[in-house]
N, C-alpha and C positions, 0 to 999 in steps of 0.2 A: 160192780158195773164193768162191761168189756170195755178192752182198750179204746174201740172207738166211740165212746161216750167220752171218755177225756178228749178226744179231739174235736167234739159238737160242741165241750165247755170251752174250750182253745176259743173255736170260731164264734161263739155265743159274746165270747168274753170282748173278742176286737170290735165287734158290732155297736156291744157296748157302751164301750170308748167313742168309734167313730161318730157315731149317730147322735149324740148329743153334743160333742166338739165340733160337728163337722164346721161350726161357724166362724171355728178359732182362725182359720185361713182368711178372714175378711175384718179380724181386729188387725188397727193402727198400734203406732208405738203408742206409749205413755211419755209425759213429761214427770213421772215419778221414777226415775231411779234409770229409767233407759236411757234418756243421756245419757249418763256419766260410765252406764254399762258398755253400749253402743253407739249411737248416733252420733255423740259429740266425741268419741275416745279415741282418737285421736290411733293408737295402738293397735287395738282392735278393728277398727275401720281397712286398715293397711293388710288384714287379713294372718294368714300364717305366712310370719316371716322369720329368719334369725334372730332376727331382732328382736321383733314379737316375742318369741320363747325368752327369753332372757329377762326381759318386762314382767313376762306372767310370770316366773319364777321370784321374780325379785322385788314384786311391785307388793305396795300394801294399800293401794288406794279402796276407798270404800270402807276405809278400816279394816279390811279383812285379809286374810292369805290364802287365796284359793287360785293357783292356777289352773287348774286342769278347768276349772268353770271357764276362765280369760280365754284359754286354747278352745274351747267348745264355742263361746261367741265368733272368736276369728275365724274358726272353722267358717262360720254360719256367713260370716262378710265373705269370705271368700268363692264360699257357691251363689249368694242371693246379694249381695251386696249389702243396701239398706232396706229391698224388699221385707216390709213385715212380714207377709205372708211365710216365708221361708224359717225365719226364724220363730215364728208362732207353731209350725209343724214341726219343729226338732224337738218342742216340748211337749207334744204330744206324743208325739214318739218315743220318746222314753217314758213319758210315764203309760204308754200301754205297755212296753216291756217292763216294767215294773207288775204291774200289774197282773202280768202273765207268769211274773216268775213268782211273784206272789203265791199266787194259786196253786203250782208247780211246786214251792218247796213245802206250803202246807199240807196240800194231798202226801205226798213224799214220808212229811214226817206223822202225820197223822193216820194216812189213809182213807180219811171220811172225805171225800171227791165234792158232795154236797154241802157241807157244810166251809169247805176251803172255797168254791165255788161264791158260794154269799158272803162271804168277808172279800173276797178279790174283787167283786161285782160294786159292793160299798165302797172298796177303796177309790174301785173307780168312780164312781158319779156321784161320791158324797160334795156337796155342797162346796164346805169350807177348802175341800182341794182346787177351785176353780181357781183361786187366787194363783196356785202354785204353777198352774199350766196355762192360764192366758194371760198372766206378767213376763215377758220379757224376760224382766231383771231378776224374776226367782228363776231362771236357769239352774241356778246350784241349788236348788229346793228338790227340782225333780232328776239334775244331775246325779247328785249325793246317792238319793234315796234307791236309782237304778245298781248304785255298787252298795248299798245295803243290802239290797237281796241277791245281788250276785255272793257279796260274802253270807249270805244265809245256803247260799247252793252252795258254794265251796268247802264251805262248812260241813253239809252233811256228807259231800264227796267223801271229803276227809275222814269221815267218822267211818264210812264204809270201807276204805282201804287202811289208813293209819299212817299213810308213808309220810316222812317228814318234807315231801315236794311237796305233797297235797296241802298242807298245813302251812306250805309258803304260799301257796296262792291264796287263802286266808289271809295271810296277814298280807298279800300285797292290793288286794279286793278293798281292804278298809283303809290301808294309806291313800290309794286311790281315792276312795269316798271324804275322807276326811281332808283331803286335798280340793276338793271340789266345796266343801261345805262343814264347816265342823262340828257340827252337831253331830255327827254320828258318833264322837265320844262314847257317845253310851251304848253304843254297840255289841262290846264284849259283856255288859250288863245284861241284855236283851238275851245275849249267847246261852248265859247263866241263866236266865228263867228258862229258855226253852229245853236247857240241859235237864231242870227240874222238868217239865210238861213240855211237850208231849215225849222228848225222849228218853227219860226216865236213867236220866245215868244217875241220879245219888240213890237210886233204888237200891235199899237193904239186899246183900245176896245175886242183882242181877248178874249176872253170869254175862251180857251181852250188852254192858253199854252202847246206848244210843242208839237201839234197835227201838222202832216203832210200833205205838200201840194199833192193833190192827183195825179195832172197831171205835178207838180214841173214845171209848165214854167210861170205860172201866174204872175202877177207882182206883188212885194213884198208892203204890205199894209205898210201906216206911220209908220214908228218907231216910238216909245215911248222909251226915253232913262232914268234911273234914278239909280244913286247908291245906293237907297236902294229896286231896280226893286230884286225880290224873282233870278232870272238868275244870277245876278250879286254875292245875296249873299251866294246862295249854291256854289262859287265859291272859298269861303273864304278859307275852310280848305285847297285846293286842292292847292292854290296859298302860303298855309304855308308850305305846303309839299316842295311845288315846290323853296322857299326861302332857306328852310333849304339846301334841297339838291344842291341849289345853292351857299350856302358858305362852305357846306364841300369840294363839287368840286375843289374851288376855291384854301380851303385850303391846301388839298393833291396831286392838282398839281403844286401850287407853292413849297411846301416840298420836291415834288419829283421833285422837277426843270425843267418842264416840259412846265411851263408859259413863255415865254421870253420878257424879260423886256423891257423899254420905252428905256433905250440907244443904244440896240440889234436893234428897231422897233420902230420909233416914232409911236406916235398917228395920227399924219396926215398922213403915209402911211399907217399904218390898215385903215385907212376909205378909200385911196383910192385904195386900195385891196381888200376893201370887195365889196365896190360898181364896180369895174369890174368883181369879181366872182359871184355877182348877175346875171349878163349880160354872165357871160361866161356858167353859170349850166344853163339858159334857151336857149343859144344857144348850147347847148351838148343834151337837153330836146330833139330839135327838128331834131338835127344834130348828136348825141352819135359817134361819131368815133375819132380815135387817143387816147383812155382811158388808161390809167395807173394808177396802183396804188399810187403813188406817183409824185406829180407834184412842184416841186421844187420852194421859193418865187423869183419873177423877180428879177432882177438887177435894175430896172425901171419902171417906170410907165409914160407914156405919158403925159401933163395936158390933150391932144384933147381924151385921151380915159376915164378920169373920166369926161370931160365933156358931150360925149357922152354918157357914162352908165346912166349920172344925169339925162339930158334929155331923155333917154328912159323908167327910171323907172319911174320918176316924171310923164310922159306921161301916161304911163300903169295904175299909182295911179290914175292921173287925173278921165279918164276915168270910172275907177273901182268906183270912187266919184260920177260922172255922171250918172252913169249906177245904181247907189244903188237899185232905186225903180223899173226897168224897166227890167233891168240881176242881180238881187243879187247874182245869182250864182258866177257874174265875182269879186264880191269885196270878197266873201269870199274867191273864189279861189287863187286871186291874193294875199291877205293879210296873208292868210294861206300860199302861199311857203314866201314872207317874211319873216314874225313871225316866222314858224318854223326854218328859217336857222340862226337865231339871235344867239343862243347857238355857233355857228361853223364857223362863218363868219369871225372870227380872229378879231374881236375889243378887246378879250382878245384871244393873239395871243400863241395858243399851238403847240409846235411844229414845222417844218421848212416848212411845206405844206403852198402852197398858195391856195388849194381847194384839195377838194377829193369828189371821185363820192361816195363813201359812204355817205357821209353829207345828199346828195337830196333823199334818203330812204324813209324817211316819205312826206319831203315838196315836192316833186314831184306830190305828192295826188292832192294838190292845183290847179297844172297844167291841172293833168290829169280831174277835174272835168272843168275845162275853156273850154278845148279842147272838152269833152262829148257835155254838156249845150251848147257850142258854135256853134257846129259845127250841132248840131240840128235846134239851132236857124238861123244860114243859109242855112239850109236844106227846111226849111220852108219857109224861106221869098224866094227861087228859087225854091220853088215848086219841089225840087228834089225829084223825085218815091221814097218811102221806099226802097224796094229793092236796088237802087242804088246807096242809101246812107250809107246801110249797106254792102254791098261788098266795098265802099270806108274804111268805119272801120274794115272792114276785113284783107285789104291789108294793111293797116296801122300798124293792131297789127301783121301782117304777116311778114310785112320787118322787123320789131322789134326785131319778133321771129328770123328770119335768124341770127340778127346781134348778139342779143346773144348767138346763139350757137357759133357764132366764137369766141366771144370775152370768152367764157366758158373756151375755148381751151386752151389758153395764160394761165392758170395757173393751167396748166399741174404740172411744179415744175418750181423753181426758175429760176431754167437756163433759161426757155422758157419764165416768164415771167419777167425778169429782161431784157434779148436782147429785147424783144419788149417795154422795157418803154422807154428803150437808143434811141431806133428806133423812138419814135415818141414823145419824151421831151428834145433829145438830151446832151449834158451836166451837166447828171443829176449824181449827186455824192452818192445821195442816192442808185441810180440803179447800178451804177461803184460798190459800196461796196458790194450790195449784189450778184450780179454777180460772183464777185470774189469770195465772201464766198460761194457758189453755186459750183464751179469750184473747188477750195478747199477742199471739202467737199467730192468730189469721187476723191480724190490726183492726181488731173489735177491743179498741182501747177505752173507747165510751163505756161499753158493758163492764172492760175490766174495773174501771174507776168505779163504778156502780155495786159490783161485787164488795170489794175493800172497803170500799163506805159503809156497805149494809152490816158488814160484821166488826166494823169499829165503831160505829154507833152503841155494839154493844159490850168492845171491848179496846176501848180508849187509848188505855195503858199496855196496847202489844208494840213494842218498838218494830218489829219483824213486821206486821203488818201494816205500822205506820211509814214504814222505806217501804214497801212494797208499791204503797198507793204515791209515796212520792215519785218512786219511779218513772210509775206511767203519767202522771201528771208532767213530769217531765218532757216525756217522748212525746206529750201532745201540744210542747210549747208554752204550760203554762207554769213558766220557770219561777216566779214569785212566790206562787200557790205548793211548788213542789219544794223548795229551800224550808217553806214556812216548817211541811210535815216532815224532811228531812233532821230538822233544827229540833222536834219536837222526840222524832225516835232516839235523837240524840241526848235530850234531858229526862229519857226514860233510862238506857243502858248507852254509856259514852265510850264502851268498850263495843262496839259492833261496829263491825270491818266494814260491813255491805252499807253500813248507812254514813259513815266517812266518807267512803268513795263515792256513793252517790249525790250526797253535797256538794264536794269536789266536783262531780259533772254539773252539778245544776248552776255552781255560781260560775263554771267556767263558760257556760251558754249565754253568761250576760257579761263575761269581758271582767270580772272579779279574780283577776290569775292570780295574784298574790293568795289570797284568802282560800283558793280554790286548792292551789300546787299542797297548801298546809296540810287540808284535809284532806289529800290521796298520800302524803307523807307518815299522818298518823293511821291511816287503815293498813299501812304497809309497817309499819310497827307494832299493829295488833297483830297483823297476819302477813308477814314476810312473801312468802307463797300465793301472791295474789294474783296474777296477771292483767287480769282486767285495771286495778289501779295503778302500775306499772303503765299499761298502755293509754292510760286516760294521763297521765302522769308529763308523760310522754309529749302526748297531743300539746302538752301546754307550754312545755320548754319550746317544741317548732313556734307557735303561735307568738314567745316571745323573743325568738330569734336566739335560741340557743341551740342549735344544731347536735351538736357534742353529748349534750345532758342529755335530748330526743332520743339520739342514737342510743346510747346506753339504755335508757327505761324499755325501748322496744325492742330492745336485744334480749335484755331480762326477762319479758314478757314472756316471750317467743322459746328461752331457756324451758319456761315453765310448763306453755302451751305451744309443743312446737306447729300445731294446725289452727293456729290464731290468726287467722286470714288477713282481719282489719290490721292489726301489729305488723304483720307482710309490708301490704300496702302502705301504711304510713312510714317505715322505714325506708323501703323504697322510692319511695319520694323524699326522704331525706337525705337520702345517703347521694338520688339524682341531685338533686338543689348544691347540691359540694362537689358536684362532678365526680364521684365514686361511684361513676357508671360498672364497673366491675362485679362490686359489693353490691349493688342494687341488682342488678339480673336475676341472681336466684329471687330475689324478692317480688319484683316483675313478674317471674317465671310461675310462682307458687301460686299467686292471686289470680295469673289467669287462666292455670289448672282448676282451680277450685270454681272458678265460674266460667266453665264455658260458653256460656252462653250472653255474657255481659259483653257489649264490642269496648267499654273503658279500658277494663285493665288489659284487652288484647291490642288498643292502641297504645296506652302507655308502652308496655311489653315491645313490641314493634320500634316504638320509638326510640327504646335506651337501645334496640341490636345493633339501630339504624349506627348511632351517635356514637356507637362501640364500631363500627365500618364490619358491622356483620349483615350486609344487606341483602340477601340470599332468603336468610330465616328472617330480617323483618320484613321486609314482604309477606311473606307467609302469613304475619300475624297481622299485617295491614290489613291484608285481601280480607281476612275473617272479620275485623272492625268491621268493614265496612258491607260485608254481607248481613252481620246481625246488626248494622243500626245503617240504610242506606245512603238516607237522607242528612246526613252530619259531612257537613261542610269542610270544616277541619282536618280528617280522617281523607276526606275524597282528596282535598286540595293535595295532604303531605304524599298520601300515595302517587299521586298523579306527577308532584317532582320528582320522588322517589324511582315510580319507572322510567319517567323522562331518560332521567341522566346519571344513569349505573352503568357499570361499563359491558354488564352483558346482557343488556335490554335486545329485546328480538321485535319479529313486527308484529308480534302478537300484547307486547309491555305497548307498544307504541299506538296501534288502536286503545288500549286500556287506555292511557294515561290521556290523549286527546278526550276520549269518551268522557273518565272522572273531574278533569279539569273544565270540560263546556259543563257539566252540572255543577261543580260548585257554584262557578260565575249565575249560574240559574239559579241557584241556591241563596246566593249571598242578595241581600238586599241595596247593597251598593259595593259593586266589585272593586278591590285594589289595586298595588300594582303589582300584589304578588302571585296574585290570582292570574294575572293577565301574562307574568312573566312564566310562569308553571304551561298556563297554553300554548304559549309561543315553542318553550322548550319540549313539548310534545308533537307539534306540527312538526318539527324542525328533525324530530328522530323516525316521524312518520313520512321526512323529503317533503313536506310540505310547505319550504322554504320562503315562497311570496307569503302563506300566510303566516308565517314564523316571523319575520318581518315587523307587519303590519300589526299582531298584537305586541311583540316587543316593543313597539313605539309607543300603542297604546300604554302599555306598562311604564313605560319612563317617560310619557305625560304628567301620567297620576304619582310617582314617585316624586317627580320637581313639585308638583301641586301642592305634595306634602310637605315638602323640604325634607324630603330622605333623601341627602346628597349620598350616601355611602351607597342604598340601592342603586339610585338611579346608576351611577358609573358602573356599577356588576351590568345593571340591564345594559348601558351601550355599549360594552366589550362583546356579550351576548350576543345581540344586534350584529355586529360586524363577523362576528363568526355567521349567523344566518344568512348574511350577503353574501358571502363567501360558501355557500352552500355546505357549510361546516353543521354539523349537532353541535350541542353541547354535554357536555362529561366531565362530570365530577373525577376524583381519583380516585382510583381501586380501594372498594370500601369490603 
């Protein structure tokens, strides 16, 4: 084929991609995993900073260690903020460059244009990859996978020149990779077969390792096998890379309890779970429908269905053994989806999944080259016409293409796809939760309770799902009903953090402090690291008049979650309550960054600058109260003394402040004297001096009416400066 037919496969190939993704730019976040990726993180929100890097290097949350993914999300905050759409096309984006270099290094090392062409085309719009490219939070799914194939180009660089820089960008391609996602461990595995096929280095005699087969169907010459074969041992660093990264893995997801242990999951049922999901992702390969995010581990396992998977993979292997010299394509293909699914296959079981279509990302490759090379090779032994072997590979990657744009659809947002995992996994409690938090989430709290009830009807005994529903029974007030189910997930597992703490809200909603303070004391002794219980903890010491104990729980919180908004604000008002206007500012400050648009915490805010004689900047933050909430009396009144009588009020504060103060008195239902005293002092800076006067008076009417002797004498000193055609003015604040 001339060169520019590889550039018609180039552009064929983006087409590809885009045309059936193009919807990915109108999916929302998920409440599966993008919190704690994005939305709520606190780190990454903050975008690329110093700081940032230092977190992503050091951080292990998620259980995992992957900065270079951390740095690729902050990236993404830092161009589009929280815009989904933005960060939904950076994972399209890399996996069409994936895709492209796919294509690129098989043609490369193969030379058959058409047949790398139909495995790039599969990689793209197979089915089970949707997961990988419209989640979010698998970033490092399609992160990884792009410096997979960069170390697959680097790779053959290398083979083409030899020099030992070339050979360092190899191995700095997979620490990259493996720094974004660790599964590519098996990388230098993947190396190794391809060293066997298509580039033929353990070739008996070859004279030219890792020169390519030009027509790739030939049959593979004797291997020549040896552990000190030069393939074997450029492979060394890559497999230390690949060890290390496999016991830090190991170690911060057992820390982050994320591993579940041999009494949770014997070993004889990881094996025979892995060896049916072997059997189940090549029947999904050929058959992708009913896909959801999350596939929940059986109840059971058949003996006749591990005996089955034994026998069909043993079969497959057989073959693949048989075929070495005659289809090497088939052994490498079949041994590459193996090998690469070994990471993920749950013989070290993470997590409650019994398989995810994310997993088959990369080891799909394997497939997709079986089904190329194979499907040529019977093209040819039936003499089928080119032509109409390539409209079969047409309709192929064509049905493909249909199925992922539907399946694109389903993760519209939660709601949408959370009903369709229940729809085709059933009983899935994973799906029940997020559902409801989905539901939730736009205060469709009826439906949520409605959800939870229908699938504890069927499964009584979920403590998780019994706090779940108390939760929201909670949020809807009805605190008896919600203590009841709290109390309930608690005589299922009395080890669960989430259902402590939630107790502890529910009895503190009916004035139970004692009993309440207990249970956010023992969730915080199951799970030290809590925040939420810390700041509900918190809430109960203020309520009982322990200031001291407050301040510390929401200090702690705040340690934990430094963008704990509510923990802000309750501190902040504790810390104002003790006149540590100082210490409360940043806290002030922070709550009404985080909601601009709420005029509360912009008057609090204002309030503590005032009280701190920073009257310049609370202004600033008044005038905004009172633009986002007009009609609040309160906000109108303090501003309006506020401009009165600062000492650099101009006649522009002095219309305001008359203005604000005749609408409070219009506002209030029955005006005071303070109301009245606030007018006066704003005539008075406006020269308006007879009527400065005449509401002063009125104001220490209503002052004596009350028996506020302390007012009333401020009003008639006041008074006598307005007679005197004086303002009045506070001290330089």
């Amino acid at each position: 084929m001339r060169p520019i037919g590889k550039v018609y496969i180039y552009l064929i190939l983006v087409a590809a991609v885009l045309i059936p993704y193009a919807h990915v730019s109108k999916l929302g976040f998920t409440n599966f995993d993008d919190p704690e990726y994005v939305t709520q993180n606190s780190h990454v929100r903050a975008g690329l900073t110093w700081a940032g890097l230092a977190w992503a290097f050091t951080s292990t949350e998620q259980a995992n260690w992957h900065p270079i993914t951390w740095l690729s999300h902050m990236l993404d905050c830092q161009l589009y903020d929280l815009n989904p759409a933005g960060h939904h096309i950076t994972n399209l984006i890399l996996h069409l460059a994936s895709t492209l270099l796919l294509f690129g290094v098989l043609q490369h090392m193969t030379g058959a244009m058409g047949r790398s062409a139909f495995v790039a085309a599969l990689f793209a719009l197979h089915p089970l990859h949707v997961e990988s490219v419209a989640w979010i939070a698998e970033r490092k799914d399609v992160l990884s996978a792009l410096f997979w194939m960069l170390t697959m180009c680097a790779y053959c660089h290398y083979l083409k020149r030899r020099r030992p820089v070339d050979g360092l960008w190899v191995v700095l391609c997979l620490a990259l990779g493996l720094a974004a996602k660790p599964m590519l461990v098996t990388l230098p595995f993947a190396l190794l077969l391809l060293d066997y096929w298509p580039l033929q280095r353990f070739a008996a005699g070859s004279r030219q390792a890792g020169s390519r087969q030009k027509n790739a169907q030939s049959p593979s010459p004797q291997a020549s096998f040896s552990v000190t074969h030069p393939a074997i041992l450029e492979k060394i660093p890559l497999m230390l890379l690949a060890m290390v990264s496999s016991i830090v893995t190991y170690v911060v997801q057992h820390k982050g309890g994320a591993v579940v242990d041999l009494q949770r999951l014997s070993f004889d049922t990881r094996i025979a779970i892995a060896l049916v999901s072997y059997v189940s992702y090549v029947r999904k390969t050929f058959w992708p429908v009913n896909l959801a995010p999350f596939y929940p581990l059986p109840d059971s396992i058949g003996l006749w269905q591990v005996a089955a998977s034994v026998l069909l993979l043993g079969s497959i292997a057989f073959l693949a053994l048989r075929w070495l010299q005659s289809r090497p394509y088939f052994a490498l293909g079949w041994f590459w989806y193996l090998g690469t699914l070994v990471p993920v296959i749950g013989l070290v079981q993470v997590g409650n999944q019994a398989l995810a279509d994310r997993y088959t990302y990369i080891p799909l490759i394997g497939l997709f080259i079986v089904a190329a090379w194979g499907g040529w090779d019977l093209a040819q032994h039936f003499r089928i016409p080119q032509p109409v072997a390539g409209a079969a590979a047409f309709a192929f990657v064509l049905m493909f293409g249909i199925m992922t744009t539907k399946q694109i659809a389903y993760w519209t947002n939660s709601e949408i796809l959370f009903r369709r995992t229940i729809e085709v996994t059933g009983d899935n409690q994973r799906a029940y939760l997020n559902l409801g938090a989905a539901l939730a989430s736009e205060n469709r709290f009826d439906e949520a309770v409605s959800v939870y009830k229908d699938i504890l009807g069927r499964k009584p005994e979920d403590a998780e799902l019994q706090a779940r529903l108390a939760m929201m029974l909670a949020i809807q007030g009805k605190n008896q009903e919600s203590i009841r189910h709290y109390r309930h997930a608690l005589r299922i597992d009395p080890h669960h953090p989430e259902a402590q703490n939630g107790l502890g809200f529910a009895l503190a909603l009916t004035g139970q402090w004692e009993e309440a303070a207990a249970h956010h004391l023992e969730a915080l002794r199951l799970k030290p690291e809590f925040p939420e219980a810390r700041y509900n903890l918190g809430k109960i010491y203020a309520a009982q008049g322990k200031p001291q104990l407050a301040v510390g729980q929401f200090t702690e919180a705040l340690k934990l979650r430094p963008d704990y908004i509510e923990a802000h604000d309750k501190l902040a008002l504790v810390l104002a309550g003790q006149g540590r206007f100082d210490e409360a500012l940043p806290h002030f400050a922070a709550v009404a960054r985080a909601r601009p648009e709420d005029a509360e915490p912009r008057y609090r805010f204002g309030m503590a600058l005032y009280l701190r004689k920073k009257t310049p900047e609370a202004i600033v933050q008044l005038r905004e109260a009172v633009r986002l909430k007009p009609d609040w009396a309160e906000a109108l009144g303090n501003l309006a003394w506020i401009l009165a009588t600062h000492a650099g009020a101009t006649a522009e504060d002095a219309a305001q402040s008359v203005a604000y103060a005749q609408k409070t008195i219009a506002l209030q239902p029955k005006p005071d004297a303070a109301t009245y005293d606030t007018l006066a002092a704003a005539y008075a800076l406006a020269g308006r001096f007879a009527d400065a006067v005449q509401s002063a008076e009125e104001a220490l009417r209503l002052a004596q009416a009350s028996g506020d002797k302390s007012r009333a004498a401020d009003i008639e000193r006041r008074c006598r400066l307005y007679k005197s055609g004086q303002r009045y003015q506070e001290e330089a604040r």
